[in-house]
C-alpha positions as CSV (number, residue, x, y, z in Angstrom):
1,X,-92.6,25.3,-55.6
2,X,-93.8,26.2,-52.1
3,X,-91.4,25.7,-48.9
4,X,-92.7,25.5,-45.3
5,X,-91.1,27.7,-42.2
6,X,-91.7,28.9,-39.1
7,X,-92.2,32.4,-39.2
8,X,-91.2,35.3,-36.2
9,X,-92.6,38.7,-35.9
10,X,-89.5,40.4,-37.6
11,X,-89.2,38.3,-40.8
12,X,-90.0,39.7,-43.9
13,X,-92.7,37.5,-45.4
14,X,-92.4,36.6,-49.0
15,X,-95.1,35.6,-51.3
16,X,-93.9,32.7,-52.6
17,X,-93.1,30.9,-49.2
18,X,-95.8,29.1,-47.2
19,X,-95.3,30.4,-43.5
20,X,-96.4,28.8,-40.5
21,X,-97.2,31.0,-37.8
22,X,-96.2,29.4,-34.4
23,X,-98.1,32.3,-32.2
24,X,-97.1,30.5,-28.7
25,X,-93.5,30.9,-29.5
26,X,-94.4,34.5,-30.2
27,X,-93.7,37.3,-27.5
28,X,-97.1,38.5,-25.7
29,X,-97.9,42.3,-25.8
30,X,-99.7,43.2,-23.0
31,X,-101.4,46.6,-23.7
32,X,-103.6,48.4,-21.2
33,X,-105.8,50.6,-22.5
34,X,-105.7,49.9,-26.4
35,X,-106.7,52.4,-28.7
36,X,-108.9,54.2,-25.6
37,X,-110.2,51.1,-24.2
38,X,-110.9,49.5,-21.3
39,X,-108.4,47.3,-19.2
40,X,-106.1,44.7,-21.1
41,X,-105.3,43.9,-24.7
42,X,-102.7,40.7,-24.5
43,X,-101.6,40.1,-27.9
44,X,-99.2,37.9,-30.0
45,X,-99.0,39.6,-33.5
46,X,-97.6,38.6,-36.8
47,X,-97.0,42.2,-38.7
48,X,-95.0,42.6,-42.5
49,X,-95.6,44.8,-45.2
50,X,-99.1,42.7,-46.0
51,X,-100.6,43.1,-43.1
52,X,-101.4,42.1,-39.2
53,X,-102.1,38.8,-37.5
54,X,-103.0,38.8,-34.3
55,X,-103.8,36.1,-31.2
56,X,-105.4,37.8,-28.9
57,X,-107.2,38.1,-25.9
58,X,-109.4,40.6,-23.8
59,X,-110.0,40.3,-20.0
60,X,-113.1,40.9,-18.2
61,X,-114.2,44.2,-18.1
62,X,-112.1,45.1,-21.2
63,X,-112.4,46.4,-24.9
64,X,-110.4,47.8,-27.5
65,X,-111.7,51.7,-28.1
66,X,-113.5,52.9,-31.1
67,X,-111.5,53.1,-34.1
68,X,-112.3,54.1,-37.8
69,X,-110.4,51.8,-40.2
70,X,-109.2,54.1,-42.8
71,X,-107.0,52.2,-44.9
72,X,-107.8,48.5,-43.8
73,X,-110.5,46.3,-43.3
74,X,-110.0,43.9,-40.1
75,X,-111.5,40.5,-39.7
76,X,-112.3,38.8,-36.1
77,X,-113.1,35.7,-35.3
78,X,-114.0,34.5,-32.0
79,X,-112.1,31.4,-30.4
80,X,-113.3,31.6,-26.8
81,X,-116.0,33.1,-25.0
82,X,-118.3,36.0,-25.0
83,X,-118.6,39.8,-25.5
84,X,-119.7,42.3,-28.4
85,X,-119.0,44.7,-30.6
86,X,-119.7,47.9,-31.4
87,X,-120.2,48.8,-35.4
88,X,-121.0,51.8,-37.0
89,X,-123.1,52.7,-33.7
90,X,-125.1,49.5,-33.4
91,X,-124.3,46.7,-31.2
92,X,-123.6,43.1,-32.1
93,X,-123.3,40.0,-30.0
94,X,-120.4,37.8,-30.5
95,X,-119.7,34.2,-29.0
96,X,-117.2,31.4,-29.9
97,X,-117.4,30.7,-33.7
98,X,-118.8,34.1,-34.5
99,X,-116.8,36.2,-37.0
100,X,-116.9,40.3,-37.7
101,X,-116.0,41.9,-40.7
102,X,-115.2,45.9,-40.3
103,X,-114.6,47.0,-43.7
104,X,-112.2,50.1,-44.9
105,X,-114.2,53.2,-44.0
106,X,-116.1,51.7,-40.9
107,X,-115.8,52.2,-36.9
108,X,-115.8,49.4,-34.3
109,X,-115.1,48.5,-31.1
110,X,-114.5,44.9,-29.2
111,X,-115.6,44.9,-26.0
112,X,-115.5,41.9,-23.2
113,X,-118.6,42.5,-21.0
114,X,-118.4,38.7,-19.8
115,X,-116.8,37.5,-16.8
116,X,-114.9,35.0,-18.7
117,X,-111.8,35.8,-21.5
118,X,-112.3,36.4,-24.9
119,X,-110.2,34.8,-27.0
120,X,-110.4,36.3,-30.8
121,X,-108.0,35.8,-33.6
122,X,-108.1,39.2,-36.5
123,X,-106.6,40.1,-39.7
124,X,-105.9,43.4,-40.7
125,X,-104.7,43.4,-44.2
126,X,-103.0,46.5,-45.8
127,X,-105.2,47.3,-48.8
């Protein structure tokens, strides 16, 4: 039988529970420059031994810098705004209710080129 709690960022996660992540009770990361971007990364990140889940946001201007993922795929879905991404050397647009999929072995990069926020929830699950 399932249980429900509210989960933090340094509790182990166990299968067999049901967790409810509360991201505004989460503390933000604000990271400038992430992974050889541009600007600001603000984030509010679940991460266990299964994986990452992130809240997150890029300002105008900004983008998180080309990375390969080598051992994980991420997922990104886009809550808020505009922007694009970079994948595999093409360019895609992305708005609110968009989602990208890198898989393992693939290169991408989000990038804000609005003047509005981007607002994007991922998943990066350890395969």
């Amino acid at each position: 039988m399932s249980t429900t709690r509210r989960a933090t960022s340094s509790e182990p996660f166990e299968r067999r529970t049901a967790t409810l992540i509360d991201f505004s009770k989460m503390e933000e990361q604000v990271i400038p420059g992430f992974l050889g971007g541009e600007g600001t990364f603000r984030t509010r990140m679940r991460v266990d031994g299964l994986g990452k889940i992130m809240r997150a946001s890029l300002e105008p201007g900004s983008s998180i810098g080309e990375h390969t993922h080598e051992t994980s795929s991420e997922i990104i879905y886009i809550l808020s705004g505009t922007g694009k991404v970079l994948y595999d050397g093409g360019y895609e647009p992305l708005s609110a209710g968009s989602c990208h999929y890198c898989p393992r072995g693939h290169a991408h990069s989000l990038i804000n080129d609005s003047d509005e926020l981007l607002e994007f929830f991922a998943v990066v699950p350890v395969q």
